[in-house]
Steps between C-alpha positions, in 0.01 A plus 500: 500500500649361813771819483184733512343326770778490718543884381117574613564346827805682579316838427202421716729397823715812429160701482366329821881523676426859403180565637578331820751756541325793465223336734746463766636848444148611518435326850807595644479877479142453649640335761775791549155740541387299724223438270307178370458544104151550398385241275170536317370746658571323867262650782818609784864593476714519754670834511693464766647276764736431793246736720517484872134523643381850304209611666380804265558564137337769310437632145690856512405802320879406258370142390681295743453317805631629811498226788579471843636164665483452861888517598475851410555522115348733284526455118356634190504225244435493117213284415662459134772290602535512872808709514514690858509868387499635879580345813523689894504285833309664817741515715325485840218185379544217659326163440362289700316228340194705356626831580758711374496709171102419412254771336601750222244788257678740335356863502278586196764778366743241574684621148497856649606492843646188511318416827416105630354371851649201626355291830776286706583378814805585646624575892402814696674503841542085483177461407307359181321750326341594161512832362394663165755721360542702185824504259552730223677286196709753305836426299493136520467519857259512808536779763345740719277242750213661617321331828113520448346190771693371716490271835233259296607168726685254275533091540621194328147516325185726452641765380290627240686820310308499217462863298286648277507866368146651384466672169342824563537877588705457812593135538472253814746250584299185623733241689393193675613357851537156657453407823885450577334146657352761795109446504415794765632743193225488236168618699730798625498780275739696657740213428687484151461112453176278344428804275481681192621848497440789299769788488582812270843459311711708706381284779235733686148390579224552286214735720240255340617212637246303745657517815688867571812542480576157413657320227249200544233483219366139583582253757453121687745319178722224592777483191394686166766461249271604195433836397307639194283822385223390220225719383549715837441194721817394741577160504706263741577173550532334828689194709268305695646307773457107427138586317341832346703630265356835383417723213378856622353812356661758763280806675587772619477450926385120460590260740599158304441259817825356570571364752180451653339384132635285217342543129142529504330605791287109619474357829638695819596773249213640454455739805857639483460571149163661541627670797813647347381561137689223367591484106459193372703355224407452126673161487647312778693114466249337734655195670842544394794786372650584175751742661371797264732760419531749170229653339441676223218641222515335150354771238703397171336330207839280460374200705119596423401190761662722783329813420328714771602244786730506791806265503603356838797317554568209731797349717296234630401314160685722288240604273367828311158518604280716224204651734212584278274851671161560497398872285560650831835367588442392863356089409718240386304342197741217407881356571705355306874370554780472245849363536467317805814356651713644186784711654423426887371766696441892337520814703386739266422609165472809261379559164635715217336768310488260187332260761755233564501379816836465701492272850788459802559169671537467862735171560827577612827387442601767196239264307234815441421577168301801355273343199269663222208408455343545140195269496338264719529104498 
């Protein structure tokens, strides 16, 4: 009796020995991935880490992410397992603080011609400036720069760059501007900076834009890092200064106010906004800033709470804000925020056909990491 006892107990420490084993085996090649194991059906996985401040990632037309980080790096990364498939360095971006290698859309026959627009800062003649350039990727490589803008004025901050490519007959490239910390630049429209612009692919200006000959479609915007199509309505997020962040549906030829007006038009506002046919915001931050960046349109049934609403990321307490629209697209019904304070500040997000949702940090230090998102918590 006491033999099989002592037999049983042997067994079950040999069985647990051997477990333990394989669980360690298991975490370790997650950890060669870069990965955290999913457990249960856990809500985010990191695919990816030791990122240096990526600014734009994107869900290409092959399944995988390509990103851009702000010393100059682009990469095309396999959300399976985080394996870096492609990678090309700018050679002219600099960074400086916010600026260097920032906004990134790839064209929509991306699989065809190969082409991909690219804004960064870099020096012309000595001095800082932001350009938007297309590459054609071909044979594991990226070659034949083509100039489209340049001489957009570049800082340490507000510099915009975001893209987005419309999906019709003849596409646009949309691009947002900062500032470059220069507050005389966003009521001009015959200056580059404080603006959204609206361009044809090959870098020529559409004849229906509002002002002629002129890449400027709206103007008066201080720092929009957020950029997003939905249901034909362009959307942009926007940096206030210490209050006012700002979501905005974007006109064509509409002034948005800065500098002379913060958020909604109130108080000594109100004239130069009636004045100057000032757009007002669909949501602003009130008395304080989030530090709003990436946008995009959730349409997938995988996180069904998501559905048909705009995600907004956060530096400022580093959050996914879910913005709920009115029918029409142009109120904000309801906000909600989800992972607050998880990973520290997030630059920008995109989400997969299948509807995962994949987020970029913004902290520095070669601590980024690119996560997926697969339900909310």
């Amino acid at each position: 009796m006491r033999q099989d006892i002592a037999s049983t107990r042997c067994n079950f420490i040999v069985m647990n020995r051997t477990l333990l084993s394989l669980l360690i085996t298991f975490l370790c090649a997650s950890c060669r991935n870069n990965q955290l194991p999913a457990i249960n059906g856990e809500a985010t996985r990191v695919v990816k880490s030791g990122l240096n401040f990526p600014w734009e990632i994107i869900w290409g037309q092959d399944d995988h992410i390509w990103m851009t980080e702000r010393d100059g790096r682009i990469s095309c990364i396999d959300p399976s397992n985080g394996n870096v498939i492609f990678s090309f360095r700018i050679p002219d971006a600099e960074s400086n603080n916010e600026g260097g290698l920032l906004g990134m859309a790839l064209d929509p026959n991306f699989s065809q011609n190969g082409f991909l627009y690219i804004v960064y800062d870099y020096r012309k003649a000595g001095v800082y400036t932001e350009k938007l350039v297309r590459y054609t990727y071909a044979n594991n490589a990226l070659n034949n720069p083509v100039v489209l803008i340049d001489g957009i004025k570049a800082n340490s901050n507000h510099d915009g760059s975001r893209l987005w490519i419309t999906n019709e007959a003849s596409p646009k490239i949309f691009m947002s501007t900062g500032d470059a910390l220069d507050q005389t630049l966003p009521q001009n429209v015959n200056a580059l900076n404080g603006k959204i612009l609206r361009i044809n692919l090959d870098g020529t200006i559409p004849a229906d834009n509002p002002f002629s000959n002129n890449p400027v479609w709206s103007y008066g915007h201080r720092n929009p890092q957020g950029l997003v199509m939905a249901n034909n309505i362009l959307y942009s997020s926007e940096h206030g200064p210490d209050i006012e962040d700002e979501l905005n549906v974007i006109e064509e030829g509409r002034n948005y106010g800065w500098p002379n007006v913060m958020g909604p038009c109130d108080g000594g506002e109100v004239s130069f906004c009636s004045t100057n046919n000032v757009k007002e915001p669909i949501w602003s931050s009130g008395n304080s800033t989030l530090a709003v960046c990436g946008l995009d349109y959730y349409a997938s049934d995988l996180i069904p709470e998501w559905k048909n609403s705009l995600l907004m990321l956060t530096l400022k307490n580093a959050s996914i804000r879910q913005i709920k629209l009115s029918a029409d697209g142009h109120s904000v019904i309801e906000m909600q925020t989800y992972f607050k304070d998880r990973w520290g500040r997030l630059r920008d997000l995109c989400i997969s056909p299948a509807g995962k949702v994949y987020v970029c940090t913004s902290n520095g230090g070669n601590n980024d990491v690119l996560l997926e998102i697969s339900k909310p918590e």
